[in-house]
PDB file of N, H, CA, C and O in Angstrom:
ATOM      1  N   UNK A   1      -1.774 150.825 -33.151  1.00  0.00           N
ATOM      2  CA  UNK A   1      -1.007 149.614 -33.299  1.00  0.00           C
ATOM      3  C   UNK A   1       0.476 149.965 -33.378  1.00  0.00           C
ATOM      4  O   UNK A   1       0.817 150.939 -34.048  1.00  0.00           O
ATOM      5  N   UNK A   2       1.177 149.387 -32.873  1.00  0.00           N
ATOM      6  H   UNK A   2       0.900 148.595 -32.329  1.00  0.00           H
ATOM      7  CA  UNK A   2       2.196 149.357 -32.495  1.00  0.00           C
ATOM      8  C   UNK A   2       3.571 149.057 -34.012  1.00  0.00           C
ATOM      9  O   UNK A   2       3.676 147.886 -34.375  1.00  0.00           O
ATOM     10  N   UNK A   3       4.209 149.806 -34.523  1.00  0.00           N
ATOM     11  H   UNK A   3       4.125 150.758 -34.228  1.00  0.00           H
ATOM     12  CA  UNK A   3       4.789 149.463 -35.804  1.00  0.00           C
ATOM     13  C   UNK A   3       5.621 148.264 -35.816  1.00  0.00           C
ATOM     14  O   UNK A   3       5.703 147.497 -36.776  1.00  0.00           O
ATOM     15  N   UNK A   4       6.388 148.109 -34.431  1.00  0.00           N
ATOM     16  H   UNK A   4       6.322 148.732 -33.651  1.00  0.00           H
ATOM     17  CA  UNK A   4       6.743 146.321 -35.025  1.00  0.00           C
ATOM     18  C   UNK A   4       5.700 144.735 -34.783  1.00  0.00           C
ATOM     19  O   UNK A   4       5.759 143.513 -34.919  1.00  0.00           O
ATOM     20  N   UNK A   5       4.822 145.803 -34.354  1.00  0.00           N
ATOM     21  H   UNK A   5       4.774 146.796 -34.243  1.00  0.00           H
ATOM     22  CA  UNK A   5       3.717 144.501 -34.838  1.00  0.00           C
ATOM     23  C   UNK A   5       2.717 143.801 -36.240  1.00  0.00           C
ATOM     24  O   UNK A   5       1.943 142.864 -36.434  1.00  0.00           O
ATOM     25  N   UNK A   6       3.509 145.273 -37.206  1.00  0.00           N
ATOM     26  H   UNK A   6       4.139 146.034 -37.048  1.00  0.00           H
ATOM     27  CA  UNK A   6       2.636 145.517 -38.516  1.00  0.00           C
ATOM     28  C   UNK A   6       3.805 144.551 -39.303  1.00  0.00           C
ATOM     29  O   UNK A   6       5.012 144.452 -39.084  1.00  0.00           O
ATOM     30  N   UNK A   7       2.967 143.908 -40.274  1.00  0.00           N
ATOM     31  H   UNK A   7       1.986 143.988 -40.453  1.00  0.00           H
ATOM     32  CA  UNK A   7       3.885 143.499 -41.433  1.00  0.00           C
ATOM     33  C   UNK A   7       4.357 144.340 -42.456  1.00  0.00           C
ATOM     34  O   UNK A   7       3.505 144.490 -43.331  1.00  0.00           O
ATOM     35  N   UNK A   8       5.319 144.892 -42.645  1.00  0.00           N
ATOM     36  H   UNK A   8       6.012 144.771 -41.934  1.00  0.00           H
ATOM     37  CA  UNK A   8       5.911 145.611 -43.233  1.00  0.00           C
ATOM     38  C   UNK A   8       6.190 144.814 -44.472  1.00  0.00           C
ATOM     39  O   UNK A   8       6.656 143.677 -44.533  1.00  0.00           O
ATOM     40  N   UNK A   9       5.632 146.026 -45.961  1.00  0.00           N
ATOM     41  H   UNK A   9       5.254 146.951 -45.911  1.00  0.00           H
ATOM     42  CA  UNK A   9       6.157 145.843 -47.292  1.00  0.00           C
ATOM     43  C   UNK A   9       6.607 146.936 -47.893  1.00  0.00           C
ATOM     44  O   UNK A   9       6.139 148.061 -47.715  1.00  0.00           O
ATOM     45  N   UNK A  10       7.558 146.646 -48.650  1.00  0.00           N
ATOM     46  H   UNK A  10       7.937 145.732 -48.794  1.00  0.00           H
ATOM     47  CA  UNK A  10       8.544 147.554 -49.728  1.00  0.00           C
ATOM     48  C   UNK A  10       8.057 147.048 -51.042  1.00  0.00           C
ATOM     49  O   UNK A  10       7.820 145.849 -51.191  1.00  0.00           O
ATOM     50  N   UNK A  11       7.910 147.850 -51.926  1.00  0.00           N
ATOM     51  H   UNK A  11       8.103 148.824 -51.805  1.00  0.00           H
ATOM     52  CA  UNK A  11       7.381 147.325 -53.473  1.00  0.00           C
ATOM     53  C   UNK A  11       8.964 146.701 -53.960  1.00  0.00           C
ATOM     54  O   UNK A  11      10.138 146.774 -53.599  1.00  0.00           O
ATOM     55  N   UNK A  12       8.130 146.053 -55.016  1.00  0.00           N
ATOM     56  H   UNK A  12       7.176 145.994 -55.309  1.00  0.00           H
ATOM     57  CA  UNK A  12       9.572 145.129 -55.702  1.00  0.00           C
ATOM     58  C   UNK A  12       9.961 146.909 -56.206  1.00  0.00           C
ATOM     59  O   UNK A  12      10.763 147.462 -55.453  1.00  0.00           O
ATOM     60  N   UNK A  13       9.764 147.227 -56.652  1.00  0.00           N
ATOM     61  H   UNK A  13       9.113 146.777 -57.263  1.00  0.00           H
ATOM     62  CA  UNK A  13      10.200 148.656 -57.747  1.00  0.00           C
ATOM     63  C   UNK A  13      11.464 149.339 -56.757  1.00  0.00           C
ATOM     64  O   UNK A  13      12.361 149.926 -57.361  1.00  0.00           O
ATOM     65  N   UNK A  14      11.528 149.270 -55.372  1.00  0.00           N
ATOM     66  H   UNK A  14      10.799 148.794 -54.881  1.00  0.00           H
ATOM     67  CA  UNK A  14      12.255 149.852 -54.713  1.00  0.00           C
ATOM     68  C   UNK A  14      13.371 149.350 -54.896  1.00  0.00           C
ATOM     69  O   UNK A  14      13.250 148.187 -55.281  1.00  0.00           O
ATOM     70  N   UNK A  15      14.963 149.846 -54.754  1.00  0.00           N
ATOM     71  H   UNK A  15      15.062 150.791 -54.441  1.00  0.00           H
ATOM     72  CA  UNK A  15      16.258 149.330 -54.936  1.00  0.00           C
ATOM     73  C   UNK A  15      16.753 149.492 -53.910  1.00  0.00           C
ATOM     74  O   UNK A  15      16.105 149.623 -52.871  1.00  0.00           O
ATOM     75  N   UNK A  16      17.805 149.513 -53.973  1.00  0.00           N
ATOM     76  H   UNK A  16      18.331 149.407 -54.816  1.00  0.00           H
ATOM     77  CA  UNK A  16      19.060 148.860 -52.755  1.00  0.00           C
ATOM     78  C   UNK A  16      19.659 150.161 -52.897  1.00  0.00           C
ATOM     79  O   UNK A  16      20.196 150.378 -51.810  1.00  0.00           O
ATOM     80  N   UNK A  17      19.860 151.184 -53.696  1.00  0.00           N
ATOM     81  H   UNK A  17      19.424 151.008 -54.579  1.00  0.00           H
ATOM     82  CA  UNK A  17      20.591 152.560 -53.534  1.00  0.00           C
ATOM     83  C   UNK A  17      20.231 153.551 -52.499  1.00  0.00           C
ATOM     84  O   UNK A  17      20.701 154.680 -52.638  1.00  0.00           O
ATOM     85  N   UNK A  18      19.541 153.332 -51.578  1.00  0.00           N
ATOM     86  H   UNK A  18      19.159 152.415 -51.465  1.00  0.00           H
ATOM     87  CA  UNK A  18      18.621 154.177 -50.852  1.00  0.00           C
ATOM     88  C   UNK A  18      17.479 155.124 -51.330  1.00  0.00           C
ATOM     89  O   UNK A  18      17.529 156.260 -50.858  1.00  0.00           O
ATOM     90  N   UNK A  19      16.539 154.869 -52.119  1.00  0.00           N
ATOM     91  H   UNK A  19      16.499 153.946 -52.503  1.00  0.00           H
ATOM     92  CA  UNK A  19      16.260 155.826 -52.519  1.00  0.00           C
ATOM     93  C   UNK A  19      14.931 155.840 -51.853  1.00  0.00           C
ATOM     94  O   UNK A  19      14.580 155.050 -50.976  1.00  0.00           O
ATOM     95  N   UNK A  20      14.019 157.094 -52.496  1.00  0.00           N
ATOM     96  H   UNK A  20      14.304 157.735 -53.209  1.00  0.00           H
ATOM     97  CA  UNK A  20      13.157 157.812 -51.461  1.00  0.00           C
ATOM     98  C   UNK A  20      11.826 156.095 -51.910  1.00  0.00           C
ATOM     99  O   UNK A  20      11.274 155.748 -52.955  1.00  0.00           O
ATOM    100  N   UNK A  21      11.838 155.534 -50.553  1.00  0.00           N
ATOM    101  H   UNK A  21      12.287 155.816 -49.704  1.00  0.00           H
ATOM    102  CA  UNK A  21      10.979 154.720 -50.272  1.00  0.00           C
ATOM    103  C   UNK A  21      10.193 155.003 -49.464  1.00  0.00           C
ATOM    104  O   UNK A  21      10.393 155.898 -48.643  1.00  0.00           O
ATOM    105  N   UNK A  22       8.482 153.883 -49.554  1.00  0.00           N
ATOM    106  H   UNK A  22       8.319 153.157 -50.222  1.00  0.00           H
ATOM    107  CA  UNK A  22       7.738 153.937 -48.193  1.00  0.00           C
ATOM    108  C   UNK A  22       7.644 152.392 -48.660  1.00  0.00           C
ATOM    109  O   UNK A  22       7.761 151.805 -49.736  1.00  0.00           O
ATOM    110  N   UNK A  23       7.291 151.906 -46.898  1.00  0.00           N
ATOM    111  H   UNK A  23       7.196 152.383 -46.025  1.00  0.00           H
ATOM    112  CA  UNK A  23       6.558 150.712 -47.090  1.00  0.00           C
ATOM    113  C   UNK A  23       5.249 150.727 -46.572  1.00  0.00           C
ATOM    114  O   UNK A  23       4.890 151.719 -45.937  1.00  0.00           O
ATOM    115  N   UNK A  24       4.618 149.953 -46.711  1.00  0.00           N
ATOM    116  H   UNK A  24       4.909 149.147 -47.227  1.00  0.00           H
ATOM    117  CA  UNK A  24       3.167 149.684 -45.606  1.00  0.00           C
ATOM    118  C   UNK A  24       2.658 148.426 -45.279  1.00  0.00           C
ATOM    119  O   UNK A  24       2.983 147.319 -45.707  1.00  0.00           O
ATOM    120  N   UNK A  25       1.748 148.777 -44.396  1.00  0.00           N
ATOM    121  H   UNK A  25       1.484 149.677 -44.048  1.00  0.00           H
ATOM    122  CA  UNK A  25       1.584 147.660 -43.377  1.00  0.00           C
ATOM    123  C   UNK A  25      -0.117 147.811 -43.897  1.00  0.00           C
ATOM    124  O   UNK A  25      -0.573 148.954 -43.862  1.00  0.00           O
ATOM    125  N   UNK A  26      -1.038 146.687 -44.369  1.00  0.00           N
ATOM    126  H   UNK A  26      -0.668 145.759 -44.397  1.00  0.00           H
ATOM    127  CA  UNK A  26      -2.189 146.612 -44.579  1.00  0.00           C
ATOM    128  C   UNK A  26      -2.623 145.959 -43.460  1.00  0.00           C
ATOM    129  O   UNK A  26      -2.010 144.994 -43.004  1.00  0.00           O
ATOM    130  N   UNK A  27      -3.852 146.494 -42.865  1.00  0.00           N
ATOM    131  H   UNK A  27      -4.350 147.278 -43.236  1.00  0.00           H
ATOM    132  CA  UNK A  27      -4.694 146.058 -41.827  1.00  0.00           C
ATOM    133  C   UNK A  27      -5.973 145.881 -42.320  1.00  0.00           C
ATOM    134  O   UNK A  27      -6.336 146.238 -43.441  1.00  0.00           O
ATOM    135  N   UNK A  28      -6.752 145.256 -41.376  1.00  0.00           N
ATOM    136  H   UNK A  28      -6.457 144.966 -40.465  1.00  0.00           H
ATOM    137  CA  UNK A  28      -8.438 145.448 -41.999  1.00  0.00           C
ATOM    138  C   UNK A  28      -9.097 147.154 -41.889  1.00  0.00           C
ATOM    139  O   UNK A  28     -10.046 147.661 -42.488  1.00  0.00           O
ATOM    140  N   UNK A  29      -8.159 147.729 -40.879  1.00  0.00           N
ATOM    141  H   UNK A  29      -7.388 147.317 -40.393  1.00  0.00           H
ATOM    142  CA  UNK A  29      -8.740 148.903 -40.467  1.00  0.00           C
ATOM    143  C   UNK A  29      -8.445 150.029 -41.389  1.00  0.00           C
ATOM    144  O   UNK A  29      -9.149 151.025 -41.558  1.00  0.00           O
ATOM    145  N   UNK A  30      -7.189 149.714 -42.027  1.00  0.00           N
ATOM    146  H   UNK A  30      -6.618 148.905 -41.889  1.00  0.00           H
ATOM    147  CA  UNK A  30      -6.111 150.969 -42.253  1.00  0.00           C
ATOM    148  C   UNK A  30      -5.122 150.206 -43.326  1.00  0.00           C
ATOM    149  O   UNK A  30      -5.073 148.990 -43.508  1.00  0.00           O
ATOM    150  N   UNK A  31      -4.270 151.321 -44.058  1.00  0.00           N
ATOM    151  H   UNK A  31      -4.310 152.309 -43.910  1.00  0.00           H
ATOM    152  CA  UNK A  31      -3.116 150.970 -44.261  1.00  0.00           C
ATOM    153  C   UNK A  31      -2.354 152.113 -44.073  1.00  0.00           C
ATOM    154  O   UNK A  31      -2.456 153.282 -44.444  1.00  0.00           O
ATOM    155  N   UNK A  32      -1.280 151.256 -43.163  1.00  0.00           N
ATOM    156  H   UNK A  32      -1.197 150.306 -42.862  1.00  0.00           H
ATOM    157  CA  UNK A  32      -0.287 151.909 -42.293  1.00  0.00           C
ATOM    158  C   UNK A  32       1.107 152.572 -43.277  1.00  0.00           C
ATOM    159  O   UNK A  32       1.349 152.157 -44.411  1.00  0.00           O
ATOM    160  N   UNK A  33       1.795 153.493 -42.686  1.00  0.00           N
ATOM    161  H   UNK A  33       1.599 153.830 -41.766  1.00  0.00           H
ATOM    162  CA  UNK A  33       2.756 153.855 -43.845  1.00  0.00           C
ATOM    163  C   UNK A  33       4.076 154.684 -43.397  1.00  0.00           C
ATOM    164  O   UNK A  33       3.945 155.774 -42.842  1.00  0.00           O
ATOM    165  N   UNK A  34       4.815 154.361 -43.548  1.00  0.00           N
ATOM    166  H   UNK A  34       4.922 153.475 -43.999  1.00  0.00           H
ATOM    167  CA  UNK A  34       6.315 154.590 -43.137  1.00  0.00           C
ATOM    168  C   UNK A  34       7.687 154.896 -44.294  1.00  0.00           C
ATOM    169  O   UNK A  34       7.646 154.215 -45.319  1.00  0.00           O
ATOM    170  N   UNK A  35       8.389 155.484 -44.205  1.00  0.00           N
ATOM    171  H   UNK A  35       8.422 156.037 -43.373  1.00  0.00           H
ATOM    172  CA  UNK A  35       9.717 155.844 -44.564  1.00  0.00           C
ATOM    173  C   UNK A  35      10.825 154.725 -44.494  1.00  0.00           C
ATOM    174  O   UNK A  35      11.424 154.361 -43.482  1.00  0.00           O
ATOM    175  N   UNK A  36      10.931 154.385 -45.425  1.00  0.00           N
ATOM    176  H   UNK A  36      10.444 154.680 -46.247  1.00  0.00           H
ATOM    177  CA  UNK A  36      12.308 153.118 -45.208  1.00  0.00           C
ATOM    178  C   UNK A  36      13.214 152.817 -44.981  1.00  0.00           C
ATOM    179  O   UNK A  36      13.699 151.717 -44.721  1.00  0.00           O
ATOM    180  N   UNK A  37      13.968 154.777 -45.121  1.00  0.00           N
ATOM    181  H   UNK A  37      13.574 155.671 -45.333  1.00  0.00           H
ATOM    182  CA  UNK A  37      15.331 154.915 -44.726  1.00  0.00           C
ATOM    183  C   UNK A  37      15.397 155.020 -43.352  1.00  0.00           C
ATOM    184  O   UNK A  37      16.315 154.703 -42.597  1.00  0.00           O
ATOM    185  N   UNK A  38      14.083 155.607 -43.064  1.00  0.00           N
ATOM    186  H   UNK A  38      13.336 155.865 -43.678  1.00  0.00           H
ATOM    187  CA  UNK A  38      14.082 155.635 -41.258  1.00  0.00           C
ATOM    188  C   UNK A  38      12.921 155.162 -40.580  1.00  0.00           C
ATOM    189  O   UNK A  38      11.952 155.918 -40.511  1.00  0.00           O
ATOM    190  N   UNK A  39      12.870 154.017 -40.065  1.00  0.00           N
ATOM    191  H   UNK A  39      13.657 153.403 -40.122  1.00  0.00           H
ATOM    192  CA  UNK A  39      11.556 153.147 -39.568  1.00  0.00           C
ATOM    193  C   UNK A  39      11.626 153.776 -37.978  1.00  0.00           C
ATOM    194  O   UNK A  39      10.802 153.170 -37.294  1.00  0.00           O
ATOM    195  N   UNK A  40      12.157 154.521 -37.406  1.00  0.00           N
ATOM    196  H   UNK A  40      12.826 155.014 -37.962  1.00  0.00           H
ATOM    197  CA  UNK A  40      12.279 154.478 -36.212  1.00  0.00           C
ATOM    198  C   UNK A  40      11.491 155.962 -36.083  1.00  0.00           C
ATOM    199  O   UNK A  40      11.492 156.630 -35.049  1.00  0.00           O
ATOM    200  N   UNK A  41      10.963 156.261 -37.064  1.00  0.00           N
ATOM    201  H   UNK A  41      10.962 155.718 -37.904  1.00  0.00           H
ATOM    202  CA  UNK A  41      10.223 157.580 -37.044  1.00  0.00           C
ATOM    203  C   UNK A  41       8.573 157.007 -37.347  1.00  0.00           C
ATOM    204  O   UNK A  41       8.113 156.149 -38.100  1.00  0.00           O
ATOM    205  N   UNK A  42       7.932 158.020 -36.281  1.00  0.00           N
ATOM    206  H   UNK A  42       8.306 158.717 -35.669  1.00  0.00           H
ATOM    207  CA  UNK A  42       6.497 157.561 -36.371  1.00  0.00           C
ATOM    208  C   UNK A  42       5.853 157.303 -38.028  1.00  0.00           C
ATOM    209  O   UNK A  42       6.168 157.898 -39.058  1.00  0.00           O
ATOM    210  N   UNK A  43       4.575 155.892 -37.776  1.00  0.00           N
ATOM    211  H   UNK A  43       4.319 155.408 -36.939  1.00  0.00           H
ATOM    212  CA  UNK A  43       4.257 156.663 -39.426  1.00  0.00           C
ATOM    213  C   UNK A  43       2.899 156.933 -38.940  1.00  0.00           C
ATOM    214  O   UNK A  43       2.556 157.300 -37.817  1.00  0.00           O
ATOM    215  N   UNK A  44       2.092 156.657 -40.111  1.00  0.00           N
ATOM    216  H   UNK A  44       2.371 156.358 -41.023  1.00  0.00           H
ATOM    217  CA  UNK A  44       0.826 157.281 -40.358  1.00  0.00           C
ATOM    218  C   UNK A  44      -0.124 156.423 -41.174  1.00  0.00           C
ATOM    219  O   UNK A  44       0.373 155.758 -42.084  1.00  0.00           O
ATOM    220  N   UNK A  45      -1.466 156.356 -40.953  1.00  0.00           N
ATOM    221  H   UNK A  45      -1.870 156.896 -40.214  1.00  0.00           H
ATOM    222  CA  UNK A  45      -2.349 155.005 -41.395  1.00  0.00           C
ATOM    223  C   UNK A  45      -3.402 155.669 -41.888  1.00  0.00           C
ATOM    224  O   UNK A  45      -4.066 156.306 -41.070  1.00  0.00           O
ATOM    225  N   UNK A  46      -3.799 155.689 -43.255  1.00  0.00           N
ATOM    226  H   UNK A  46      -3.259 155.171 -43.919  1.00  0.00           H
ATOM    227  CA  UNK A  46      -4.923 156.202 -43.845  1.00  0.00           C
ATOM    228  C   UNK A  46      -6.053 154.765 -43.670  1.00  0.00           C
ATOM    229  O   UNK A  46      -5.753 153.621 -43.330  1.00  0.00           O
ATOM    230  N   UNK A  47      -7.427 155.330 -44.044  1.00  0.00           N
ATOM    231  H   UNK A  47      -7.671 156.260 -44.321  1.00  0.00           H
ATOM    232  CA  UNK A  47      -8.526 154.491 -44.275  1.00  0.00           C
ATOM    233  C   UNK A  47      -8.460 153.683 -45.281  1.00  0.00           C
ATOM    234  O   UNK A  47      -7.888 154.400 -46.102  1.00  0.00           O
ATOM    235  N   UNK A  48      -8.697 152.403 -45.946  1.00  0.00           N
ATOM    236  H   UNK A  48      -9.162 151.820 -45.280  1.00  0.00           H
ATOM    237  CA  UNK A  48      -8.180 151.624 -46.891  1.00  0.00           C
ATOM    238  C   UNK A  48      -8.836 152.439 -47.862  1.00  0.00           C
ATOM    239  O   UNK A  48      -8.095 153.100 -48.589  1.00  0.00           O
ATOM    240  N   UNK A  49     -10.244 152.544 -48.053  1.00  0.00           N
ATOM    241  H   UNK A  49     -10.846 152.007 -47.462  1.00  0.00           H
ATOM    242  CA  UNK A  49     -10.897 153.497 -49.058  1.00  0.00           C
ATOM    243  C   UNK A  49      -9.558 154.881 -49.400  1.00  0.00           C
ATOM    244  O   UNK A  49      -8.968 155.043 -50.468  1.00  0.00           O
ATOM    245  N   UNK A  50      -9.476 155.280 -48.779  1.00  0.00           N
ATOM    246  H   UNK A  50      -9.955 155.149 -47.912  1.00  0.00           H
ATOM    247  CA  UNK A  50      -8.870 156.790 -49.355  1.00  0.00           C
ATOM    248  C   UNK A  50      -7.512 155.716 -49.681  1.00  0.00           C
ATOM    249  O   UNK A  50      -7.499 155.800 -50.909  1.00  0.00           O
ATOM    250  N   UNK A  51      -6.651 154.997 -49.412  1.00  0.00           N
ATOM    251  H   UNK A  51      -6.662 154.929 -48.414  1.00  0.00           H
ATOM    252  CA  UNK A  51      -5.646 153.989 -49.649  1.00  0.00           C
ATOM    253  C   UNK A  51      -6.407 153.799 -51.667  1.00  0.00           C
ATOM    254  O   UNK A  51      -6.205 154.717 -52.461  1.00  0.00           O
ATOM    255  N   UNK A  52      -6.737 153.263 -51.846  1.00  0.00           N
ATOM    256  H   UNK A  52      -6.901 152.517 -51.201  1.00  0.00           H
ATOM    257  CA  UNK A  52      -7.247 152.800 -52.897  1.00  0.00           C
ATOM    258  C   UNK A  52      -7.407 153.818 -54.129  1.00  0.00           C
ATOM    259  O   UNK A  52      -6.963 153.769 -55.276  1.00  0.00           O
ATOM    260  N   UNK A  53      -8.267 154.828 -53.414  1.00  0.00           N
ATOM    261  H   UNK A  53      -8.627 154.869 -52.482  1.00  0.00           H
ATOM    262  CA  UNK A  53      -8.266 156.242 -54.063  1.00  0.00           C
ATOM    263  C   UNK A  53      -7.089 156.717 -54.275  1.00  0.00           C
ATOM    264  O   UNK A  53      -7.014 157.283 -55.366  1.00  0.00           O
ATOM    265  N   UNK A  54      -5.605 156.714 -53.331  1.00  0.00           N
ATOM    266  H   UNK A  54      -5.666 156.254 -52.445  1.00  0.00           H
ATOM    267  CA  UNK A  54      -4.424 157.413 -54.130  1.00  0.00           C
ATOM    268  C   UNK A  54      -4.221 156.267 -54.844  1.00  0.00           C
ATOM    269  O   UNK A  54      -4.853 156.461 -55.883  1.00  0.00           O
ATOM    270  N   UNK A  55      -3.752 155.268 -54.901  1.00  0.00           N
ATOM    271  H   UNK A  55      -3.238 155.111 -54.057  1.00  0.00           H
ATOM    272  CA  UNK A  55      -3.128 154.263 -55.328  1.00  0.00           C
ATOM    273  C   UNK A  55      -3.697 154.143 -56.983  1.00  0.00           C
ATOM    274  O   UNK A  55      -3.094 153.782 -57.993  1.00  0.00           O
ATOM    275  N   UNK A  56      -4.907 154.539 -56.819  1.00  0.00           N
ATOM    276  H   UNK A  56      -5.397 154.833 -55.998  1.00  0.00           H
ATOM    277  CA  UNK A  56      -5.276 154.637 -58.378  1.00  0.00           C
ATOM    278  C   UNK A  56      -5.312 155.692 -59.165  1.00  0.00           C
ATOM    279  O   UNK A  56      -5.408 155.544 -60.383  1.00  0.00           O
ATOM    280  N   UNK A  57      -5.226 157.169 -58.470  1.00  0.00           N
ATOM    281  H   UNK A  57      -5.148 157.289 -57.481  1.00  0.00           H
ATOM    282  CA  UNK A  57      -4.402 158.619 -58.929  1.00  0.00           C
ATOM    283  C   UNK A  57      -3.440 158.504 -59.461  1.00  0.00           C
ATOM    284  O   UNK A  57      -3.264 158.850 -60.630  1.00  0.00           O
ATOM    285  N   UNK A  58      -2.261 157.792 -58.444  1.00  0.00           N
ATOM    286  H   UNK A  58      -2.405 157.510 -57.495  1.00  0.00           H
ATOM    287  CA  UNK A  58      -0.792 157.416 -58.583  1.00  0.00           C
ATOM    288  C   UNK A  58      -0.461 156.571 -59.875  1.00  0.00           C
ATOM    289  O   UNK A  58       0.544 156.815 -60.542  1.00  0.00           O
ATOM    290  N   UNK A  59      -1.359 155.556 -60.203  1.00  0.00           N
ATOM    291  H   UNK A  59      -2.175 155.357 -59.661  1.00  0.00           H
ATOM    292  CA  UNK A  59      -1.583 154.820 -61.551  1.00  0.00           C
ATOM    293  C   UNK A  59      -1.567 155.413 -62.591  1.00  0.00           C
ATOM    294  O   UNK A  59      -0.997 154.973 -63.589  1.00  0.00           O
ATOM    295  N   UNK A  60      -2.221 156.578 -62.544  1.00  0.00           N
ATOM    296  H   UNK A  60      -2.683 156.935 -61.732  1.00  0.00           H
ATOM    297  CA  UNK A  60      -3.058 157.408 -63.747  1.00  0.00           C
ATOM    298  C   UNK A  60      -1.640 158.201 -64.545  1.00  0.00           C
ATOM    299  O   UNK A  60      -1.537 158.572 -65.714  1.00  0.00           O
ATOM    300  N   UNK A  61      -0.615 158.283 -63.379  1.00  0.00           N
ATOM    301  H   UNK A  61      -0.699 157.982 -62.429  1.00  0.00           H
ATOM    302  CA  UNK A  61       0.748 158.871 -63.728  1.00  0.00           C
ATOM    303  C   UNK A  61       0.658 160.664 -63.952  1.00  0.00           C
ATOM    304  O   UNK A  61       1.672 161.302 -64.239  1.00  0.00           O
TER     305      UNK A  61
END
């Protein structure tokens, strides 16, 4: 899939200073994932399962 066809999100937590961001693009298939300072660089789309699995690592702090 093509990245300007994905809906692109930035977490509220991200600021306006540039700092090290990703956003992603949720699909039924995947969630897609990109660099914010530079969208014009390929990204990369994990399986929602393994999506879920970091996202709740990342929680654990």
């Amino acid at each position: 899939m093509n990245s300007t066809e994905l809906a692109w999100f930035k977490s509220s937590y991200s600021g306006t200073a540039g700092d090290n961001c990703i956003e992603i693009a949720a699909t039924e298939q995947a969630v897609h994932i990109r660099d914010s300072k530079d969208v014009t660089r390929p990204h990369f789309a994990v399986g929602r399962d393994s999506w879920v699995r970091f996202v709740t690592y990342a929680a654990r702090g």
